[in-house]
PDB file with one MODEL, atoms N, CA, C and O in Angstrom:
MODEL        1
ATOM      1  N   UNK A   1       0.182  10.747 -16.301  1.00  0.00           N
ATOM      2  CA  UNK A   1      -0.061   9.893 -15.156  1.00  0.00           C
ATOM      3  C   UNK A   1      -1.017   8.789 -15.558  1.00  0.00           C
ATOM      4  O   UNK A   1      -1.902   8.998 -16.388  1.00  0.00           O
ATOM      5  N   UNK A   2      -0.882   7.874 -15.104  1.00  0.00           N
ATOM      6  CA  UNK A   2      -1.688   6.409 -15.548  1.00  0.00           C
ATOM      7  C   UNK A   2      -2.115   5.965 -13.872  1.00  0.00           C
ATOM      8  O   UNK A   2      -1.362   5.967 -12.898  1.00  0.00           O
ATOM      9  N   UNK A   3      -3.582   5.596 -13.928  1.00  0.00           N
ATOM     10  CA  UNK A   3      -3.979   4.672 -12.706  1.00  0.00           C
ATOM     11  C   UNK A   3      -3.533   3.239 -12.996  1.00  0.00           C
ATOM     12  O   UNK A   3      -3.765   2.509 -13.959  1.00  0.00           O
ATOM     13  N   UNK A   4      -2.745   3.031 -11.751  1.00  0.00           N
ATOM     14  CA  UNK A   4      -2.312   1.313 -11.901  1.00  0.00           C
ATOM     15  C   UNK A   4      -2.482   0.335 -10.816  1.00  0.00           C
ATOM     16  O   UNK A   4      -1.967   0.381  -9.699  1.00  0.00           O
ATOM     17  N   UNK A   5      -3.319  -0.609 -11.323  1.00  0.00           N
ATOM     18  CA  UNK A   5      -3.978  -1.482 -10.136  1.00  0.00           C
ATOM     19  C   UNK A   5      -2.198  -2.216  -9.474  1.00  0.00           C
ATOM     20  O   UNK A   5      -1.337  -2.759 -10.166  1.00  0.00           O
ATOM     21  N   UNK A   6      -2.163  -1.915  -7.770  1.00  0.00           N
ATOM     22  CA  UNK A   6      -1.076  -2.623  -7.751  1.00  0.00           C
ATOM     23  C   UNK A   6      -1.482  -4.266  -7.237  1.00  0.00           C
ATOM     24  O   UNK A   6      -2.249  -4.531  -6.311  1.00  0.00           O
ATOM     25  N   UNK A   7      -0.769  -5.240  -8.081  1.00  0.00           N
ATOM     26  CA  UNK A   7      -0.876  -6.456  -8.290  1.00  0.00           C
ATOM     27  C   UNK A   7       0.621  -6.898  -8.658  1.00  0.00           C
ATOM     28  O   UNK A   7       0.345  -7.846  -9.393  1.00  0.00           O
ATOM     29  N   UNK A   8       2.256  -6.838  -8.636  1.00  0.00           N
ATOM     30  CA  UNK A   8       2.591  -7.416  -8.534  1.00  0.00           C
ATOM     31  C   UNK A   8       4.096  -6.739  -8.167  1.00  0.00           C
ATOM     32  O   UNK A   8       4.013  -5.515  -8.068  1.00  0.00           O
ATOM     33  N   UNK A   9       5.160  -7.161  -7.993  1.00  0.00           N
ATOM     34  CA  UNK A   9       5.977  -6.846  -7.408  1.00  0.00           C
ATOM     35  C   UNK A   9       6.600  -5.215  -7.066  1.00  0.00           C
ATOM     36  O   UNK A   9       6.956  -4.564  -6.084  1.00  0.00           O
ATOM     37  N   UNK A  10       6.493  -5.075  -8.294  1.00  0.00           N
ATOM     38  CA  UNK A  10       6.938  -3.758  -8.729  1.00  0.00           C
ATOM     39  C   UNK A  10       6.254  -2.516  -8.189  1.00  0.00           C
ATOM     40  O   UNK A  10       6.824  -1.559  -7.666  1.00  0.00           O
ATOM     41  N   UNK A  11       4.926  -2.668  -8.393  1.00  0.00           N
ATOM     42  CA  UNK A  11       3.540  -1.987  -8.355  1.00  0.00           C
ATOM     43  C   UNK A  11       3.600  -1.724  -6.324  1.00  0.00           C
ATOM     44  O   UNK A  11       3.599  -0.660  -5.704  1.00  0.00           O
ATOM     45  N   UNK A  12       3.642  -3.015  -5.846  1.00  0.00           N
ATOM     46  CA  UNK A  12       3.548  -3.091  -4.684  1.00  0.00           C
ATOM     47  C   UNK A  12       4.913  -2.116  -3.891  1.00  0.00           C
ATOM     48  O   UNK A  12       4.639  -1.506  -2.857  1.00  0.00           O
ATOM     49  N   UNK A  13       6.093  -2.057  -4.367  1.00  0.00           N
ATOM     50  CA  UNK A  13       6.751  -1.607  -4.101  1.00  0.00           C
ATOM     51  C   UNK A  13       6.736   0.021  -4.173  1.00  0.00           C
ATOM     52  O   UNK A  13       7.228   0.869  -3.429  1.00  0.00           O
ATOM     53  N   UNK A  14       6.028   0.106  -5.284  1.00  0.00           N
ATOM     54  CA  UNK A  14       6.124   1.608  -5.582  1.00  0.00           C
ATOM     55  C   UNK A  14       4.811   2.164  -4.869  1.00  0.00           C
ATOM     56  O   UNK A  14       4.667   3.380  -4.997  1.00  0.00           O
ATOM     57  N   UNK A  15       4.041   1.643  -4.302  1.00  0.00           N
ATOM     58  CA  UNK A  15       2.694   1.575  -3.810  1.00  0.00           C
ATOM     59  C   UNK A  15       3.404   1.836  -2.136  1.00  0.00           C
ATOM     60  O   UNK A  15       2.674   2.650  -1.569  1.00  0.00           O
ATOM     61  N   UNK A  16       4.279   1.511  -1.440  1.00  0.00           N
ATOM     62  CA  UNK A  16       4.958   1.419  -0.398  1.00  0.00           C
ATOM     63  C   UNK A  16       5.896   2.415  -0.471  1.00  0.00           C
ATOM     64  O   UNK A  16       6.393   2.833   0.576  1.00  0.00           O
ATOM     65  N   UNK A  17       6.216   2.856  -1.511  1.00  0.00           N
ATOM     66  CA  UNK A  17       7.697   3.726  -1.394  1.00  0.00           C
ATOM     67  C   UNK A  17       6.932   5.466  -1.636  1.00  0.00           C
ATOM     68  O   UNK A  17       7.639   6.451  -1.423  1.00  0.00           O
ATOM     69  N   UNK A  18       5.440   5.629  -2.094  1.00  0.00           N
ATOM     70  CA  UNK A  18       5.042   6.685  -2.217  1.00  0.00           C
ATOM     71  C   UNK A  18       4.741   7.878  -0.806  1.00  0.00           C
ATOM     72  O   UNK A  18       4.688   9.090  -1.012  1.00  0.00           O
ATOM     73  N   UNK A  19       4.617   7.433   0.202  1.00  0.00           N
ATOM     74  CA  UNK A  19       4.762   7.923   1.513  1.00  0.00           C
ATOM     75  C   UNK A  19       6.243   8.900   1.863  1.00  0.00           C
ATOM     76  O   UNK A  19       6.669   9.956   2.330  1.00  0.00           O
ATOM     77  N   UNK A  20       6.603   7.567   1.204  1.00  0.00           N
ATOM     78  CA  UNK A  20       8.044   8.469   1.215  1.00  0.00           C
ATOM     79  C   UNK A  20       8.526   9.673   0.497  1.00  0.00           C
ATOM     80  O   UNK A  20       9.245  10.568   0.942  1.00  0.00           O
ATOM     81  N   UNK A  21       8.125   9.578  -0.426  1.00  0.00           N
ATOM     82  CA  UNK A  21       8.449  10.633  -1.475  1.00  0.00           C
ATOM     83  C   UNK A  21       7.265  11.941  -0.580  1.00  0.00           C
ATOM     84  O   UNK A  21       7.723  12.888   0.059  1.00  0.00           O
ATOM     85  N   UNK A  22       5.928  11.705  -0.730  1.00  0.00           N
ATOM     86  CA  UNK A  22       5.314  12.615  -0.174  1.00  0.00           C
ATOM     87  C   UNK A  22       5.540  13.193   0.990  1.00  0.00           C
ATOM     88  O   UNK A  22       4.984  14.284   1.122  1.00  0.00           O
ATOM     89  N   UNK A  23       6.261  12.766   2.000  1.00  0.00           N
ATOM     90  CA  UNK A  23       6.554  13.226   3.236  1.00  0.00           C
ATOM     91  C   UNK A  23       7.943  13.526   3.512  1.00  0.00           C
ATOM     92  O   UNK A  23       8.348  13.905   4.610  1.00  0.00           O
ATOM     93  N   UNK A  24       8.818  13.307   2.265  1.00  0.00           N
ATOM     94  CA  UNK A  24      10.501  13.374   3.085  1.00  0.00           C
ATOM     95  C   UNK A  24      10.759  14.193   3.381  1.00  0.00           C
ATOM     96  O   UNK A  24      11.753  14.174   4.106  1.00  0.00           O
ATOM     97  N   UNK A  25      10.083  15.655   3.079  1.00  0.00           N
ATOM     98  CA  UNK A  25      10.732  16.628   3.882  1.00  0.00           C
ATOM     99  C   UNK A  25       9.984  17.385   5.073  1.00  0.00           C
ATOM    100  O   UNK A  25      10.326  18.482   5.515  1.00  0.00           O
ATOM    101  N   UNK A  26       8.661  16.447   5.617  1.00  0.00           N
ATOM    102  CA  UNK A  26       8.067  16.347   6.671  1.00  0.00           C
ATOM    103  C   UNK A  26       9.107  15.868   8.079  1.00  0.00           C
ATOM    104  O   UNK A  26       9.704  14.797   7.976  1.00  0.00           O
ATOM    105  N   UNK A  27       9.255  16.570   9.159  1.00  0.00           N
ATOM    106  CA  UNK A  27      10.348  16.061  10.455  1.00  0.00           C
ATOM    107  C   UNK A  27       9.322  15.387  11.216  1.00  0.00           C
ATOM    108  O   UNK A  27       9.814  14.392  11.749  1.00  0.00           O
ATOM    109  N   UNK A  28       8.088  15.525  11.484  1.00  0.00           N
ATOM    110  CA  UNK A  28       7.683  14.633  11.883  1.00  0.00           C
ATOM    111  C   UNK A  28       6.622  13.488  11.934  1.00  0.00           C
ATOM    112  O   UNK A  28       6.257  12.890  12.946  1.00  0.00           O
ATOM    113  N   UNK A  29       6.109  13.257  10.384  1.00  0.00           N
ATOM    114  CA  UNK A  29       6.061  12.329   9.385  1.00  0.00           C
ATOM    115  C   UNK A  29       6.594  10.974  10.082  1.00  0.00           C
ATOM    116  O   UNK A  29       7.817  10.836  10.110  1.00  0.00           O
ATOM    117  N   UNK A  30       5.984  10.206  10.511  1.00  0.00           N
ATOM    118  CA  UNK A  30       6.805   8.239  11.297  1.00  0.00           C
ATOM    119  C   UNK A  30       6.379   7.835   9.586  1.00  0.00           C
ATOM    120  O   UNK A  30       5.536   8.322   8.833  1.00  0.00           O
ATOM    121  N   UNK A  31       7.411   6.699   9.397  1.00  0.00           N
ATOM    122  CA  UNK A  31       7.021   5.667   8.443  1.00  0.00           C
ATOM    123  C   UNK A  31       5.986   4.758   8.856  1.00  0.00           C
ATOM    124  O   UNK A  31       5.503   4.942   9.973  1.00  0.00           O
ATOM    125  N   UNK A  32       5.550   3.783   8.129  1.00  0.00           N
ATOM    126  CA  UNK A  32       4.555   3.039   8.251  1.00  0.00           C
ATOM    127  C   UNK A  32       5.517   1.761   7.363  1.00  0.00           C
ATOM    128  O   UNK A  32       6.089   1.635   6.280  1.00  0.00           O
ATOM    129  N   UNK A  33       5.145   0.644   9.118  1.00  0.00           N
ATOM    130  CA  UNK A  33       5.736  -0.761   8.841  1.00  0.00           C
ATOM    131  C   UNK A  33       4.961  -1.455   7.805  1.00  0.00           C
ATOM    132  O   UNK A  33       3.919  -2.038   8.106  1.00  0.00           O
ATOM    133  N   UNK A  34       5.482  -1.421   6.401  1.00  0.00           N
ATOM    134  CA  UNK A  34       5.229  -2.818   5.434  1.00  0.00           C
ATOM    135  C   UNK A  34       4.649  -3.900   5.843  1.00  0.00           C
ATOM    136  O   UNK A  34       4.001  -4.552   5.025  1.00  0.00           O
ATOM    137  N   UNK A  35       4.721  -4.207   6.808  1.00  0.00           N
ATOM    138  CA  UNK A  35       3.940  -5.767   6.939  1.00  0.00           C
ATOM    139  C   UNK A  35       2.662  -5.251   7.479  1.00  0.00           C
ATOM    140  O   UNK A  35       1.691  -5.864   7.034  1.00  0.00           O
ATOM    141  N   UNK A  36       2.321  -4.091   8.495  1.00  0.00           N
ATOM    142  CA  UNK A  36       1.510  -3.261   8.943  1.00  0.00           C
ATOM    143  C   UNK A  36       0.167  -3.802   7.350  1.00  0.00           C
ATOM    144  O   UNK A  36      -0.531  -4.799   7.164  1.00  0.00           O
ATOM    145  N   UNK A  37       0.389  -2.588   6.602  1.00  0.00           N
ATOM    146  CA  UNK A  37      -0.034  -2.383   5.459  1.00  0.00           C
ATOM    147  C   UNK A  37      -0.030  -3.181   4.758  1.00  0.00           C
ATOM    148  O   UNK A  37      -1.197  -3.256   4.373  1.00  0.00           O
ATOM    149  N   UNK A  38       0.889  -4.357   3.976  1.00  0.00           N
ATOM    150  CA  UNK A  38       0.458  -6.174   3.855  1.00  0.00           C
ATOM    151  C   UNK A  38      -0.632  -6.389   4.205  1.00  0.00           C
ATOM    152  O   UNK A  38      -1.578  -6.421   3.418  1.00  0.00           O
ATOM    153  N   UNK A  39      -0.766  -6.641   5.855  1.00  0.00           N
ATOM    154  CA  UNK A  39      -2.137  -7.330   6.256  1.00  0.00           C
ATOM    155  C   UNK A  39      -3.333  -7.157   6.233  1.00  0.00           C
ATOM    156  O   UNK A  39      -4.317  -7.870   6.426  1.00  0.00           O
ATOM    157  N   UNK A  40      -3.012  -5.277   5.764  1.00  0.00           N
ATOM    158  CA  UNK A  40      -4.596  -5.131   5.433  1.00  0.00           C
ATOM    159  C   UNK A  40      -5.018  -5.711   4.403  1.00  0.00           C
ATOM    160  O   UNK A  40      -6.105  -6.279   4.300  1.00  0.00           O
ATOM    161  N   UNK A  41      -4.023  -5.585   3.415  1.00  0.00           N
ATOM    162  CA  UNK A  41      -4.740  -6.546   2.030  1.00  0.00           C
ATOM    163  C   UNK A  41      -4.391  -8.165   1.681  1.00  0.00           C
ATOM    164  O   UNK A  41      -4.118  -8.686   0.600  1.00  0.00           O
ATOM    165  N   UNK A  42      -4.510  -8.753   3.044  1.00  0.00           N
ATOM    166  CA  UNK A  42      -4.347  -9.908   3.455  1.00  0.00           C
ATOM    167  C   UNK A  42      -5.642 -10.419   3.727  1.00  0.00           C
ATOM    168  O   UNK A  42      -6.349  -9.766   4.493  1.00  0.00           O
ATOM    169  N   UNK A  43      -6.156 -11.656   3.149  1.00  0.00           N
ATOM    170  CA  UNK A  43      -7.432 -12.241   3.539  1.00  0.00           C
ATOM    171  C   UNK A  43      -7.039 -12.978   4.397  1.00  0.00           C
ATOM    172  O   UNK A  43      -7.892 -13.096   5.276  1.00  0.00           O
ATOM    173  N   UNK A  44      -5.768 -13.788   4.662  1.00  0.00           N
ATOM    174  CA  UNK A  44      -6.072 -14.758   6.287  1.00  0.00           C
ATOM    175  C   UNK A  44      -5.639 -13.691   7.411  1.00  0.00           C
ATOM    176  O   UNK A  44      -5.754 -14.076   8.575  1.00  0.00           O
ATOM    177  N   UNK A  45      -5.076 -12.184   7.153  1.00  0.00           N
ATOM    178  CA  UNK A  45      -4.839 -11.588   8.359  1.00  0.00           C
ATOM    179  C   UNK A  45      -6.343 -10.537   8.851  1.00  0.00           C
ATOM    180  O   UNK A  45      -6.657 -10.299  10.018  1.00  0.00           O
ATOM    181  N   UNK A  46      -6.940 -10.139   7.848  1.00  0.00           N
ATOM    182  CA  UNK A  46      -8.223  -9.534   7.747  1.00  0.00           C
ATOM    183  C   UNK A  46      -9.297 -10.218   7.668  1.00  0.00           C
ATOM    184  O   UNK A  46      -9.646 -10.744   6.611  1.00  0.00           O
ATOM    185  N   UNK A  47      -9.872 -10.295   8.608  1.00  0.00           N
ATOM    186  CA  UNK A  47     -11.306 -10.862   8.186  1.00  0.00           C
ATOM    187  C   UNK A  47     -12.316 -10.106   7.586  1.00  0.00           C
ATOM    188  O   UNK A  47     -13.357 -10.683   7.270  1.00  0.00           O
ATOM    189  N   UNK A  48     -12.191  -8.993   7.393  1.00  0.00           N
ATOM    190  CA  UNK A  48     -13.300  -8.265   6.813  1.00  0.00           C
ATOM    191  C   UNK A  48     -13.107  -8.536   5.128  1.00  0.00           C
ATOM    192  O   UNK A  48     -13.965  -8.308   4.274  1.00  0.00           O
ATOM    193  N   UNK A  49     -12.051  -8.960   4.952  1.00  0.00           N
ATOM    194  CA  UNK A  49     -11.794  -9.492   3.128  1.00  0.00           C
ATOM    195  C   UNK A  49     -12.244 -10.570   3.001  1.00  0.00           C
ATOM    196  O   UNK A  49     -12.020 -11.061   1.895  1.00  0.00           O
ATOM    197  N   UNK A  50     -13.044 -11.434   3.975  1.00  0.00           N
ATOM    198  CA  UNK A  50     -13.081 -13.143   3.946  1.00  0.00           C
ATOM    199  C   UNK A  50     -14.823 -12.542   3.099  1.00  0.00           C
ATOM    200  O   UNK A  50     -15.390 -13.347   2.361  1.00  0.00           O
ATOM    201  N   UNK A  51     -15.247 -11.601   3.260  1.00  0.00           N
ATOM    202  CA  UNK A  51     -16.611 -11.428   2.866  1.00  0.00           C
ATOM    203  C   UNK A  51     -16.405 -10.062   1.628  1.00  0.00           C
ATOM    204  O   UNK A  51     -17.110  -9.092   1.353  1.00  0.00           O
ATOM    205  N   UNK A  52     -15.237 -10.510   1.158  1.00  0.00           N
ATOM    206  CA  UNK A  52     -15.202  -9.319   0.086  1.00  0.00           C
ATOM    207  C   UNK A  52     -13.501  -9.350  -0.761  1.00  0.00           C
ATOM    208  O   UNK A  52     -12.951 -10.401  -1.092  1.00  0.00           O
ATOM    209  N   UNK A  53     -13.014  -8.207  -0.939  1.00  0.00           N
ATOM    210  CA  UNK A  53     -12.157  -8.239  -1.424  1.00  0.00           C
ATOM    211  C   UNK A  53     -11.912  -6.469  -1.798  1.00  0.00           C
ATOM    212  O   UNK A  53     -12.774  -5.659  -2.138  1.00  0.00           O
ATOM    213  N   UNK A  54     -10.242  -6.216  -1.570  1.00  0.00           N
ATOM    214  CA  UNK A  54      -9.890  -4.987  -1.967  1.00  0.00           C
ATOM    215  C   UNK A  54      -8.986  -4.672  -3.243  1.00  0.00           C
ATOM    216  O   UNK A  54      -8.238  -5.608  -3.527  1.00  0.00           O
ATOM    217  N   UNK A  55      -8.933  -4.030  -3.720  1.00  0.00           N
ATOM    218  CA  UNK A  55      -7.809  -3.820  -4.816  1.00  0.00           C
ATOM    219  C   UNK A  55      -6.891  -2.623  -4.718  1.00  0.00           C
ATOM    220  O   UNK A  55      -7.600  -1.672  -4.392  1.00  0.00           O
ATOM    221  N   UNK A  56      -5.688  -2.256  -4.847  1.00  0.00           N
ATOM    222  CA  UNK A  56      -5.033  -1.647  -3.974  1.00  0.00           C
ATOM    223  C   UNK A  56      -4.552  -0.159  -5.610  1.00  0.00           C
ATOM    224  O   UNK A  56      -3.565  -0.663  -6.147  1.00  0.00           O
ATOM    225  N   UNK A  57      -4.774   0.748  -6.119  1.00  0.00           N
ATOM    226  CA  UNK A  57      -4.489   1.333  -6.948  1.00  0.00           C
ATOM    227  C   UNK A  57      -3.560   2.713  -6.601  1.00  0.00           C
ATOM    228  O   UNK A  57      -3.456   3.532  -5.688  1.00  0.00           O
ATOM    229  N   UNK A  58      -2.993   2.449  -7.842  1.00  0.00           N
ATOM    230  CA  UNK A  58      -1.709   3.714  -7.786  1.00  0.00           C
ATOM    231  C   UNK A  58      -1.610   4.929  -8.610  1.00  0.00           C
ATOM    232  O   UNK A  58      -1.775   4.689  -9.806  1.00  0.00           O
ATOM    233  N   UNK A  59      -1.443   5.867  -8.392  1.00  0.00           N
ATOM    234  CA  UNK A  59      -1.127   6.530  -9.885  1.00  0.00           C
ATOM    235  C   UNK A  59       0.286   7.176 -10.099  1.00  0.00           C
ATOM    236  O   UNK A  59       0.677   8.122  -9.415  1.00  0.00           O
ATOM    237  N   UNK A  60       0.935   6.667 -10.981  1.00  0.00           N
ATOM    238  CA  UNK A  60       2.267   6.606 -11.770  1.00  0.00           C
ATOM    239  C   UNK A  60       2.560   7.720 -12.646  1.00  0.00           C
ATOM    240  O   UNK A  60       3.602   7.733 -13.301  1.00  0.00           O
TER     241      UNK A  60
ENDMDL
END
């Protein structure tokens, strides 16, 4: 297993698709909307990043 900062397409995707894997055989487990989770690591949708910054990490 490798920690991997997610930063670009791929990363982000697999960073989004891990919920899934951990919960698919959960019935009542809701998904979580992508753009939801975007905005947190959004500086014009978050203001609490305008005074900082997050980095979003995975492990692979």
């Amino acid at each position: 297993m490798q920690l991997v900062e997610v930063n670009n397409k791929s990363t982000i995707k697999s960073f989004h698709q891990l919920p899934f894997k951990l919960y698919k055989n959960n019935k009542v487990w809701i998904a979580h909307l992508r753009q939801d989770i975007e905005s947190v690591f959004d500086k014009n949708k978050n203001k609490q990043l305008r005074h900082g910054e997050a980095i979003r990490w995975i492990l692979l």
